[in-house]
Backbone as a ProteinNet text record, in pm:
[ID]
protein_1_A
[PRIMARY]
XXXXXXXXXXXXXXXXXXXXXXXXXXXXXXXXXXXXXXXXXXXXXXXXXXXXXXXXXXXXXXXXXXXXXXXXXXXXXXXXXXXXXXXXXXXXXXXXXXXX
[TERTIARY]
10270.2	10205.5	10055.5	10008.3	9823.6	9784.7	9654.6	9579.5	9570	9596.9	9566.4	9507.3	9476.7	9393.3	9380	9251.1	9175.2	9090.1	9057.9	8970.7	8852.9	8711.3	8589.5	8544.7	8520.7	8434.2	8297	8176.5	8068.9	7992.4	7910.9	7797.1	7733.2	7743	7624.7	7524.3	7386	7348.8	7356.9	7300.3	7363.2	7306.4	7214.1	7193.2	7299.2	7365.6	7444.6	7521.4	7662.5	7800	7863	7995.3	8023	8129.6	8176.2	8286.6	8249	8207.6	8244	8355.7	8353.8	8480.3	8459	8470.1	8461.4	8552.4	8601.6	8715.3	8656.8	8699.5	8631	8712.2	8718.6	8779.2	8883.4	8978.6	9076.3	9205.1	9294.4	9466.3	9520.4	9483.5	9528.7	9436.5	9325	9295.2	9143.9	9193.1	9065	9095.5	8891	8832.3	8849.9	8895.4	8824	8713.8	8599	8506.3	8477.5	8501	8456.5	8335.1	8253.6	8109	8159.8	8127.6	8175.9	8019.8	7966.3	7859.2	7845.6	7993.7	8048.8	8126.8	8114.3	8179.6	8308.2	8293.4	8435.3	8555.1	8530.7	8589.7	8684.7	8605.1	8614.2	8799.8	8859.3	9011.3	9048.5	9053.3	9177.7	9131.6	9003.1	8993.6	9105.6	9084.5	9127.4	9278.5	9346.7	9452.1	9476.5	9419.6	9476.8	9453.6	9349.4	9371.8	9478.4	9528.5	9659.5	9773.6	9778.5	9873	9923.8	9784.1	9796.5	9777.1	9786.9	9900.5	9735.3	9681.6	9559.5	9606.8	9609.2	9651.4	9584.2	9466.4	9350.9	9244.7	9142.6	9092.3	8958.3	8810	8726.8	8585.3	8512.4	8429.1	8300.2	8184.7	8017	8007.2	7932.4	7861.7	7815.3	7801.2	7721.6	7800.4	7973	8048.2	8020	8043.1	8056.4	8179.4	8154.9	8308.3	8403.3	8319.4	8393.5	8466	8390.1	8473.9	8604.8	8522.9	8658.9	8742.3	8730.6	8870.6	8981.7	8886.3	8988.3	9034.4	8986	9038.8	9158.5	9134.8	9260.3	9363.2	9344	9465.5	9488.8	9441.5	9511.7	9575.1	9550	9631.8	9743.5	9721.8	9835.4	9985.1	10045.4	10146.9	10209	10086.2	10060.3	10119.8	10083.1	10079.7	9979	9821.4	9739.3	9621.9	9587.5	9497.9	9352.9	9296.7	9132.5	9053.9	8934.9	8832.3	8689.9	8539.2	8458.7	8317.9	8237.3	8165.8	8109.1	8080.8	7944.1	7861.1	7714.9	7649.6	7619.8	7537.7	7496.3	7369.8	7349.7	7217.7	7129.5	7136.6	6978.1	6954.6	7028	7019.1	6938.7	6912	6865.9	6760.2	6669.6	6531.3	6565.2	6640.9	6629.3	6710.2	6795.5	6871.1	6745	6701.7	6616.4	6519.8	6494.8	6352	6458.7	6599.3	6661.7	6727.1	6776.3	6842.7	6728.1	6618.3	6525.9	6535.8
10058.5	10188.3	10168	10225.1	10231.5	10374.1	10322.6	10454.9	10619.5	10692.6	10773.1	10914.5	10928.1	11063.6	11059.6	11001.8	11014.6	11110.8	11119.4	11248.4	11166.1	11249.5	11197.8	11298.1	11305.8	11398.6	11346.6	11445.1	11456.3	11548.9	11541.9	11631.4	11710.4	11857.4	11906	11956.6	11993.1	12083.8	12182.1	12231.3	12352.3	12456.4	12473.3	12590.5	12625.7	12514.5	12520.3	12622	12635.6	12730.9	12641.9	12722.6	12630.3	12469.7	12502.7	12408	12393.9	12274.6	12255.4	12134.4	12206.5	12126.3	12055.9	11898.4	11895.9	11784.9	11780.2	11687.2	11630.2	11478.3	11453.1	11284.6	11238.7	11105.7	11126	11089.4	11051.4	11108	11135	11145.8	11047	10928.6	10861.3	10831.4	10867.4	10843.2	10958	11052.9	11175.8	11137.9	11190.7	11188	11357.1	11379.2	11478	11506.2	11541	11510.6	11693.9	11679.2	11791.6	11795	11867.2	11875.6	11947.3	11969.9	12088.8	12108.1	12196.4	12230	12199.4	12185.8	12197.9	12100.1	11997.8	11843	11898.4	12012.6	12078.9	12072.8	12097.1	12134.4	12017.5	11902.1	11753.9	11736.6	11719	11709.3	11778.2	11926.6	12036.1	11978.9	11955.9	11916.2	11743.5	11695.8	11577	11581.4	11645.8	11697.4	11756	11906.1	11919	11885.2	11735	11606.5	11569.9	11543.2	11448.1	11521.3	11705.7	11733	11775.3	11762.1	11771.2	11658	11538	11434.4	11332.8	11351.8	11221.3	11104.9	11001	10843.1	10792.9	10798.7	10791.6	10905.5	10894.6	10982.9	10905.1	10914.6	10836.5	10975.8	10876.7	10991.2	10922.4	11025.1	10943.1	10902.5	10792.9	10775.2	10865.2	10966.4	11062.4	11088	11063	11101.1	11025.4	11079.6	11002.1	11014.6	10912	10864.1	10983.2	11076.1	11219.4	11283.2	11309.4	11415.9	11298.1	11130.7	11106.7	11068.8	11035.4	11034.3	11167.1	11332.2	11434.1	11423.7	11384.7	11332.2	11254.1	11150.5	11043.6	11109	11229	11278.6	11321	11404	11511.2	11474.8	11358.2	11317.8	11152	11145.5	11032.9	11018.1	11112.7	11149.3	11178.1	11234.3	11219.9	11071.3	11009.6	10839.5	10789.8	10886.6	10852.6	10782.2	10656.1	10589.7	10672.7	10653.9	10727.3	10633.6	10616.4	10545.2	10582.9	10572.2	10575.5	10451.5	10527.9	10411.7	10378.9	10259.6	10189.5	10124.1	10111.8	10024.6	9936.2	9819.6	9700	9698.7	9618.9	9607.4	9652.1	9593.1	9579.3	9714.8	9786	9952.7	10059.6	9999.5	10019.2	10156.3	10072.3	10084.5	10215.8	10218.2	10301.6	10425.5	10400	10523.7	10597	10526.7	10613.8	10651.8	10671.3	10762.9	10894.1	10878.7	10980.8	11051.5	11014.4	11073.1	11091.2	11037	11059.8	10920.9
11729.1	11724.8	11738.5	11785.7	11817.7	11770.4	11783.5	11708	11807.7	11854.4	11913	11851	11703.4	11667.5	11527.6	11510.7	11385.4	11340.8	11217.6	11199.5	11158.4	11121.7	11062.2	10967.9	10872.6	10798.2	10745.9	10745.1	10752.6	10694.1	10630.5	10574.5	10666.7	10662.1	10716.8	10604.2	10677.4	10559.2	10491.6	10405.9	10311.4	10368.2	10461.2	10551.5	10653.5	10698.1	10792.2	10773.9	10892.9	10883.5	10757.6	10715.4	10644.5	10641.5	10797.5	10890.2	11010.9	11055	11233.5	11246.3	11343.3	11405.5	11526.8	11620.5	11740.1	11739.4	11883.9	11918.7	12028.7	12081.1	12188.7	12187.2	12261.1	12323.4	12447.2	12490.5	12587.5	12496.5	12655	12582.9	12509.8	12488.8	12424.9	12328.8	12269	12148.4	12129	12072.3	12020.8	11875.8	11851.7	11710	11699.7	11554.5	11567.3	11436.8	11438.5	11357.4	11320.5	11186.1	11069.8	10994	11004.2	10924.6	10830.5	10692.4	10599.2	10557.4	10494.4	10378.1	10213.2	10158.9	10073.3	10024.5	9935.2	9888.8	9886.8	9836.2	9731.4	9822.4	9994.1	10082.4	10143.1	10089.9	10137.6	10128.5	10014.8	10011.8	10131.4	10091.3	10207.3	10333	10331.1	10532.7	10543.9	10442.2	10445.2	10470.9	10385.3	10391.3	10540	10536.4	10700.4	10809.2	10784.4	10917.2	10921	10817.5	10800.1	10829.9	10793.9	10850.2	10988.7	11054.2	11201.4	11290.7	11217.3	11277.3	11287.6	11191.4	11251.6	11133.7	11206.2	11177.6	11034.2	11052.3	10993.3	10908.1	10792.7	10767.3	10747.9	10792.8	10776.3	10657.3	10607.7	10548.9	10556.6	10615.5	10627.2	10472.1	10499.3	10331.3	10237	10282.2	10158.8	10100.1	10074.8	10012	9868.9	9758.1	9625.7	9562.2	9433.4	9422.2	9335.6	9308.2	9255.5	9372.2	9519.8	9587.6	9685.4	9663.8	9692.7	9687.3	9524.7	9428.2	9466.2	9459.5	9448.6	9646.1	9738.1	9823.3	9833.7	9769.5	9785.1	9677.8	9583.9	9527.9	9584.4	9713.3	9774.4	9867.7	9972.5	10043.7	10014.9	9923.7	9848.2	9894.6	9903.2	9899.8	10087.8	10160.4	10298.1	10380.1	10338.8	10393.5	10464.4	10483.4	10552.6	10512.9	10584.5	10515.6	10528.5	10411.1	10400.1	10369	10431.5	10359.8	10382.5	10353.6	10364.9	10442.1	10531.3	10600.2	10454.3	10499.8	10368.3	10422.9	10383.8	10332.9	10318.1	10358	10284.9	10253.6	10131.4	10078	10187	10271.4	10385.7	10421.3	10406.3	10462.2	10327.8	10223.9	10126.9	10155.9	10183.2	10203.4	10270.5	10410.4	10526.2	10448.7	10382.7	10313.4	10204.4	10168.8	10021.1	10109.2	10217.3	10316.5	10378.6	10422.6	10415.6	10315.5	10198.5	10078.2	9972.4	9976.2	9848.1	9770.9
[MASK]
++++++++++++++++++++++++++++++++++++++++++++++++++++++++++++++++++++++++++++++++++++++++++++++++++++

């Protein structure tokens, strides 16, 4: 089996709408990438990646380990693997001039 349709979730800002949505790759393998406004929102999108058949569930770093604990409860039971980009030390610096 190969990968053919993963999802991404992403932070937008809090001015933003409160969901985008965009899809984009080849017939054999589309992302589809979710901005939300709202941490809170983070699970159900997670969830209805998984129930519309994406392999995978990925989340930008700004996620913390509260919204994605209630993430990985919500899709547990799914069978879809979730995880989050990270970090290494060296990115330190460059993160605290964008996050504060």
């Amino acid at each position: 089996m190969s990968l053919n349709k993963w999802g991404f979730v992403y932070t937008l800002g809090s001015d933003s709408e409160s969901r985008r949505r965009d899809e984009i790759g080849s017939e054999e393998c589309r992302l589809v990438a979710v901005g939300i406004s709202d941490l809170a929102d983070a699970a159900r999108v997670a969830a209805d990646l998984a129930n519309e058949g994406c392999q995978l569930v990925e989340f930008c770093g700004g996620f913390g380990a509260k919204p994605m604990a209630e993430v990985l409860a919500a899709v547990e039971d799914l069978g879809v693997p979730v995880g989050t980009v990270t970090y290494g030390g060296d990115a330190t610096a460059g993160l605290h001039r964008i996050f504060g």
